[in-house]
N, C-alpha and C positions, 0 to 999 in steps of 0.2 A: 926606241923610236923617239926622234925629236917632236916637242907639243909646242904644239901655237902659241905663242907670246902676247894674250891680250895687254893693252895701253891702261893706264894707272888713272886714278879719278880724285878728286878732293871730295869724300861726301860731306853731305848737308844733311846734319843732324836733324832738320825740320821733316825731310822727308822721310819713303821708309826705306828703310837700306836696303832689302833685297829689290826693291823696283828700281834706286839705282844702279844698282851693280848690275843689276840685267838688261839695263841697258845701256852701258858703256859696253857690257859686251858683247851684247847684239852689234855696237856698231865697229867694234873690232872687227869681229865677223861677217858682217857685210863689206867693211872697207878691207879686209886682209887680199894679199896678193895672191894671185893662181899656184904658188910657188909654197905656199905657207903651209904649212904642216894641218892636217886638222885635226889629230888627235889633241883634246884638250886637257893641261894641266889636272891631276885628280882634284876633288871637293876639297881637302885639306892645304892644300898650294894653291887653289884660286882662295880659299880663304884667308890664309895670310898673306898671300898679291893683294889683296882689296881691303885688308882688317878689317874684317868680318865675322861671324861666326860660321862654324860648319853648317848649322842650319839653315841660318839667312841665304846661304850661298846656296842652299840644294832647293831653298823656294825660289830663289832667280832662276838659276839652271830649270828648275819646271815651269818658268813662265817660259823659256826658249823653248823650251822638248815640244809644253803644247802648241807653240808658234808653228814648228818643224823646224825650226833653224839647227838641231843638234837631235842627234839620239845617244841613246845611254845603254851599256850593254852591260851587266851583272861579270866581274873580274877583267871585262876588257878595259873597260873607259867607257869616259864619254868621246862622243866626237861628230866634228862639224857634219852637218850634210849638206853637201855641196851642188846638190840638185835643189835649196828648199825655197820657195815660191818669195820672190822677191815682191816688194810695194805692198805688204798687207796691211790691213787696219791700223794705225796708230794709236796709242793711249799717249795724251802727254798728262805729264803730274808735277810740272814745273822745273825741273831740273836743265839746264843746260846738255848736259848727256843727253835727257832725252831726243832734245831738236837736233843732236848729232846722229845721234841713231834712224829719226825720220826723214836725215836726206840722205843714208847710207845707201850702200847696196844693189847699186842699178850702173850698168855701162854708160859713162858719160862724155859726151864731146862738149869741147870748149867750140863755139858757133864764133864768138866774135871777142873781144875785149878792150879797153884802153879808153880814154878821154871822153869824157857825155856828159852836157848840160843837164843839171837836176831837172828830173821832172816835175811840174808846175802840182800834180800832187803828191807830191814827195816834198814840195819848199819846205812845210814844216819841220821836218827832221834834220836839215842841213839850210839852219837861216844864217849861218854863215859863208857858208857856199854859194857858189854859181856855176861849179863845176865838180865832177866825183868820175872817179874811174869807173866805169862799168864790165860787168863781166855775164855773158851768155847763154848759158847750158841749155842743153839736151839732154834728158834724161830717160832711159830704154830699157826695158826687161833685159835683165844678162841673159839668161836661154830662150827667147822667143824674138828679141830686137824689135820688139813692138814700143815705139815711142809710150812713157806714162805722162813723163810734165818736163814742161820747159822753166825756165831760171831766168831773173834778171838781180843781179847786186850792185847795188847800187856803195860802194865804199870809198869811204873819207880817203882822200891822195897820199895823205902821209904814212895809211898802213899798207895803201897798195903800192908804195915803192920797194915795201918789202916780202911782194906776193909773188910766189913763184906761178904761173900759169899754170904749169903740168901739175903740181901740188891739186888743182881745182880738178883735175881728171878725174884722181882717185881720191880725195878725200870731201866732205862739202865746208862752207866756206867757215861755216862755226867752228871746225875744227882746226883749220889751217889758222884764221884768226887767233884762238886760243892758245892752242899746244904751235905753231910754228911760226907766228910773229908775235905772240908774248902779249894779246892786248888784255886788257883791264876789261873783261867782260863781268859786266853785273847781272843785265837782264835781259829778259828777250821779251818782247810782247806779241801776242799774234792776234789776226784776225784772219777768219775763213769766211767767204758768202761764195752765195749759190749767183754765177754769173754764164750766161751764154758764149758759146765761143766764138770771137772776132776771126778776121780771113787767117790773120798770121797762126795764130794757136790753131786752127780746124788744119792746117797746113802740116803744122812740126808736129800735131800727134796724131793728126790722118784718122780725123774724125768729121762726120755733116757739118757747116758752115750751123751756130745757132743750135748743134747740141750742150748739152749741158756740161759745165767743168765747174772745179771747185778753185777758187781763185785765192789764194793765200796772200799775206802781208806781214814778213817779219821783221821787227825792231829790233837792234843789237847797242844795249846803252852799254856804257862805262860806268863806274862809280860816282863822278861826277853828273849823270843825268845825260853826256854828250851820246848823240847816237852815231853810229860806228860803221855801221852798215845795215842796209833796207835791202833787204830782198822779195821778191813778188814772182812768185811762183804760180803757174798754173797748171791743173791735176785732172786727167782725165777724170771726169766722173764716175763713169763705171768700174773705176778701178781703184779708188780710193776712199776710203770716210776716217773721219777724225772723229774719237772720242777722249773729252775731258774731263778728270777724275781731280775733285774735289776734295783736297785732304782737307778733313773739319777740325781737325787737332790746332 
């Protein structure tokens, strides 16, 4: 039987290695195609895909198993479960993988895309600019097709000449950015507040006018400090929470 070919990662000695590995391939596995194998690689082959140890790998794989993203079956394997509850709680711990893994996983339409004045609060990030490509999403439970959060990215012209649109369907835009235009991603910053839902948002996730969403704001620098793309996302409330986890090291 052929096994799912998780995507490779650069780790960051600073963090801890089984939390990235589990979440690069958490987001393998929410972005892999309906066509993909799910039987996964054994612990000894995910641990030399990752250079890791046998152990690190089998505490990742138990952050997934307790997610339910994967079960594990004593001589069989492990392997994906392909029913497992999409848009759960997030943990970020600073890694780039992880904000790939936090927009993976969900049926997504591209709504609109192409040429848009920077937003008047958004000038800060693009004070070069007076113009960025913009791109749209909708983001939906795969087995239930209940809208969770809409998307807007806000990205510098020069890398979205090399943005494939359908690319944005199945993959989110951290990943396309990094692994398939090659950009010089350093950091990301975020911020989450508790905001009411305006006409548009109460619309695309078909929730009361003025219930509560969580309203995201993500920064994408280069090494140089330039920002790369802005995304602003908003998260049905009742379906999402963010926690972040403070490595004191």
């Amino acid at each position: 039987m052929t096994s799912f070919a998780p995507d490779s990662i650069v780790l960051n000695r600073k963090l801890p290695l089984w939390y990235q590995v589990s979440q690069s391939l958490r987001a393998s596995i929410l972005g892999r195609s309906p066509h993909d194998p799910l039987r996964l690689p054994t612990e000894e082959q995910l641990a030399g895909h990752y250079g890791v140890s046998v152990l690190t790998m089998r505490q990742a794989l138990k952050e997934l198993e307790d997610e339910g993203l994967i079960t594990r079956h004593r001589r069989r394997g492990t392997f994906i479960e392909p029913d497992a509850r999409r848009g759960a709680p997030v943990r970020l711990l600073g890694s780039v993988d992880a904000i790939v893994a936090q927009q993976s996983g969900m049926t997504t339409e591209l709504l609109e895309h192409g040429p848009a004045p920077v937003p008047s609060e958004l000038a800060e990030h693009f004070p070069d600019l007076a113009e960025t490509a913009a791109y749209h999403r909708l983001r939906s439970d795969e087995k239930t097709g209940e809208p969770t959060n809409h998307a807007r990215n806000y990205v510098r012209p020069e890398l979205a000449g090399r943005i494939d649109p359908q690319d944005l369907v199945r993959w989110p835009m951290t990943k396309v950015l990094r692994d398939v235009v090659g950009a010089d991603i350093s950091r990301i910053t975020d911020i989450v507040e508790a905001r009411l839902a305006d006409p548009e948002t109460a619309r695309l996730l078909r929730v009361p006018l003025l219930s509560p969403i969580l309203h995201y704001t993500g920064v994408t620098y280069d090494s140089a400090g330039k920002a790369l793309d802005v995304a602003v996302i908003h998260y049905r409330g009742d379906r999402f929470s963010f926690t972040v986890t403070l490595d004191a090291t």
